[in-house]
C-alpha positions in Angstrom: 215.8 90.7 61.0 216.8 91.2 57.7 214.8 88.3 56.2 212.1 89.6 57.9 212.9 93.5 56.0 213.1 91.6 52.6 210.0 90.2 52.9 207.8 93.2 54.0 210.0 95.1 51.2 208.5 92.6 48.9 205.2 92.7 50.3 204.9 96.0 49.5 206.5 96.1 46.7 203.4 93.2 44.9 201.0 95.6 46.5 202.1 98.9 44.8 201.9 96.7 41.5 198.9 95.4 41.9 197.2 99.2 42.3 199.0 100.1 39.4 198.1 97.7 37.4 194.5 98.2 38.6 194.7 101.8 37.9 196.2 100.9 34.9 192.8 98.7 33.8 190.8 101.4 34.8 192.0 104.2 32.3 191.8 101.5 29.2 188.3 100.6 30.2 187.6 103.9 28.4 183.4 103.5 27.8 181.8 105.1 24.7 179.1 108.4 24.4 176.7 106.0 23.5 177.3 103.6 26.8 178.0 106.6 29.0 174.2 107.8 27.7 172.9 104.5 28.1 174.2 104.4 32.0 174.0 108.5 32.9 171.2 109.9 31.0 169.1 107.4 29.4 166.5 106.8 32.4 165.2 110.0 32.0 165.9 111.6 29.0 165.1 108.1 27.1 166.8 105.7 24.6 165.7 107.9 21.8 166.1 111.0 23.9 162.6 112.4 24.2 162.1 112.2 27.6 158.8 110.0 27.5 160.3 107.9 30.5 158.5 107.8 33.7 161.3 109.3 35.6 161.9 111.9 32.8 158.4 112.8 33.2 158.7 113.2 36.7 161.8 115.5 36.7 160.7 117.5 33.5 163.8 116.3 31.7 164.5 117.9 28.5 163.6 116.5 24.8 166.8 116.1 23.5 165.3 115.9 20.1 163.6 119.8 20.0 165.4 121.7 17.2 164.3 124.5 18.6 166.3 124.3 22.0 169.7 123.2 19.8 169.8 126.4 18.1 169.4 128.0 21.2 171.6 126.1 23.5 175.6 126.5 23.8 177.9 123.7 23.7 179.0 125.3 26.7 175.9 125.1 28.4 175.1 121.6 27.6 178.5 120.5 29.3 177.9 123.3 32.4 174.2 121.3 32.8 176.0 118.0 32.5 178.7 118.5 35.0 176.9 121.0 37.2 173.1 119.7 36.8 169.7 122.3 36.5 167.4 123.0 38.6 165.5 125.1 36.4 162.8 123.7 34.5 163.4 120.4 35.6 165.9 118.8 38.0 168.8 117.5 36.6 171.8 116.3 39.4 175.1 117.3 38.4 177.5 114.3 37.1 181.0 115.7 37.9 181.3 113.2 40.1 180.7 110.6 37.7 182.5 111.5 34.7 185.5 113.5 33.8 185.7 116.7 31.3 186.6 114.3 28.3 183.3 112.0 28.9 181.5 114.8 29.2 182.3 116.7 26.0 181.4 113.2 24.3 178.4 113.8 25.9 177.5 117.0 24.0 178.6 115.2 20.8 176.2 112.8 21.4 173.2 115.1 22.1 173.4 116.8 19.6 173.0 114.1 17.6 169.5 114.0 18.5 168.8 117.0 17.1 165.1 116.3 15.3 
């Protein structure tokens, strides 16, 4: 009996280490604006972020690149369309789902980078 209670002990005991180490992997696998873009965004608001794609097209995405819409647009805004999507001039899912508050604000930093 009590061999038996050691070794479920120290079954669970590998298992609980395992998930933290895989939890652990997880937050240092930490993935850069510019991959984030390339995986999120970049099927339809384009590599260079003009929206020429097919799918951007399709959806109306927005030309990241029009000077005009960065003066108008919040920082604010650009993370509220990222995390909650648009379904104004085009349709644009929302992402909060996919990444967290920190990804997203590297986000804005990165569109308005495009800025033509």
């Amino acid at each position: 009996m009590m061999r038996t209670c050691s070794l479920t002990f120290l079954m669970v005991l590998v298992l609980v280490t395992c998930f933290a180490v895989s939890a652990n992997q997880r937050k240092k696998k930490q993935l850069t604006a510019a991959q984030l873009y390339t995986r999120q965004c970049a099927s339809c608001h384009g590599a260079d972020g003009r929206a020429k794609t097919s799918k951007g097209k399709f959806s109306h995405a927005r030309d990241l690149t029009d000077a005009k819409w960065h003066e108008d647009v919040t920082d604010e805004r650009i993370f509220n369309s990222i995390m909650n999507g648009r379904n104004v001039r085009g349709n644009m899912p929302a992402f909060s789902d996919k990444l967290n508050e920190k990804e997203a604000d590297s986000l804005v930093n990165l569109v308005r980078k495009f800025k033509g």
